[in-house]
C-alpha positions in Angstrom: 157.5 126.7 163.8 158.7 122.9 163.3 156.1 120.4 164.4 157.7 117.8 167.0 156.6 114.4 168.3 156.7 113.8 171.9 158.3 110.9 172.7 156.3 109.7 175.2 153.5 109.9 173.3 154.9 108.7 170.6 155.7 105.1 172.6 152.2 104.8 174.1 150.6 104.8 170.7 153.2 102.3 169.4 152.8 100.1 172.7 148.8 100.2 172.0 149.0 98.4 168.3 151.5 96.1 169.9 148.8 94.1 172.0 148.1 92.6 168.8 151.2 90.4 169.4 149.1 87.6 171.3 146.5 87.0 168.8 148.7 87.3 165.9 148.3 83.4 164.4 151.0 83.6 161.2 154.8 83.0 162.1 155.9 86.1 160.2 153.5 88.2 161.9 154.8 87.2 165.2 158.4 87.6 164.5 157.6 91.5 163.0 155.3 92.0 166.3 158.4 90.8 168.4 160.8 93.0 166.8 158.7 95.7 166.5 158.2 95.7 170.5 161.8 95.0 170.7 162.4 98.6 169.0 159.9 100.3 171.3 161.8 98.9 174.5 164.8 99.9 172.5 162.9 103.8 171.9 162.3 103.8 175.8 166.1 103.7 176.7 167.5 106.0 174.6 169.0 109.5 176.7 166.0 112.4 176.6 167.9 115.7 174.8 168.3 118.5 177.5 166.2 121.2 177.2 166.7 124.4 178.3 167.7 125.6 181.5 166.9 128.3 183.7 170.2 130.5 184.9 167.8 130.9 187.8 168.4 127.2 188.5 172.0 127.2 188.0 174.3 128.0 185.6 177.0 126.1 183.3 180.6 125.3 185.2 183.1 127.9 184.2 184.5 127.9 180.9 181.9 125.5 179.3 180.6 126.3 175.9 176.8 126.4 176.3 174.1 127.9 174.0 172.2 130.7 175.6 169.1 132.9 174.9 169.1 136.4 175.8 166.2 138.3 176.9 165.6 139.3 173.1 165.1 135.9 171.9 168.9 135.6 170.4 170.4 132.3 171.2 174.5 132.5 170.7 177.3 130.2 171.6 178.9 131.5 174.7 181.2 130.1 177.8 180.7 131.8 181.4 183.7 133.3 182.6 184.5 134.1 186.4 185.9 137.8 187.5 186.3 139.1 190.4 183.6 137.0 192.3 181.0 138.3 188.8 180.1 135.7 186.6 179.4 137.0 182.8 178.9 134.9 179.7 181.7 135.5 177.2 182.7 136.7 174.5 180.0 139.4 174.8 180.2 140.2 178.2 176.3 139.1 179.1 175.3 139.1 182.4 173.5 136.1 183.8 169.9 136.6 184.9 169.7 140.3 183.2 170.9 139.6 179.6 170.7 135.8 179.4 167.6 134.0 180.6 168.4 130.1 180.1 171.4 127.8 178.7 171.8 124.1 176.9 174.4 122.2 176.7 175.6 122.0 173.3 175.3 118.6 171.0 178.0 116.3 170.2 179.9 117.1 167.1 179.1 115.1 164.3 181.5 112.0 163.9 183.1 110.9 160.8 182.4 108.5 158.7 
C-alpha cells in the first residue's frame, strides 16, 4: 500500500520551522523564510481531493461518470441510470447499496501541453 502525507500535517510541521522567520538576521535568509511561508499559505488554499462517498449518503446525479467500489473491493467507472423509479449503476447493471458501497467523482482529464 502507497504511503501518503496528510496535508494537514504536512502544513503544521512546515508552519513550526517557519517561526524562524523573526530571528533570521541575513537578508537572504529573510527573503527564502518569506517565500517559503508564502508557499505554505499558498499549500493551505489549494481544493482538498474528494474522497470517497457513502451511496448511503447520496448518490451521484443521473448520468454522471463516477468511480465506484463494489462490495468485493472492485472499483470500475460507471454512470447511474434511472428506470422505472430503480436507480442502478451502469453498464453493469449494479445496484446501489447491495453491489456498490461508495462513489468519487472522477479527476479532471489531463490537459495538453
Amino acid at each position: 500500500m502507497a504511503d501518503y502525507i496528510d496535508r494537514a500535517e504536512a502544513i503544521k510541521a512546515m508552519c513550526r520551522k517557519c517561526t524562524a522567520c523573526s530571528v533570521l538576521t541575513d537578508k537572504d535568509d529573510k527573503d527564502f523564510s518569506k517565500a517559503h511561508c508564502a508557499e505554505i499559505r499558498a499549500l493551505q488554499e489549494l481544493p482538498s481531493a474528494p474522497g470517497w462517498i457513502s451511496v448511503k449518503d447520496r448518490l451521484p446525479q443521473v448520468g454522471e461518470k463516477v468511480l465506484t467500489l463494489s462490495k468485493f473491493g472492485h472499483i470500475f467507472d460507471r454512470a447511474l441510470q434511472e428506470f422505472s423509479g430503480s436507480c442502478r449503476f451502469y453498464p453493469d447493471g449494479l445496484k446501489p447499496g447491495r453491489d456498490v458501497t461508495h462513489w468519487m467523482p472522477l479527476p479532471e482529464p489531463p490537459k495538453e501541453g
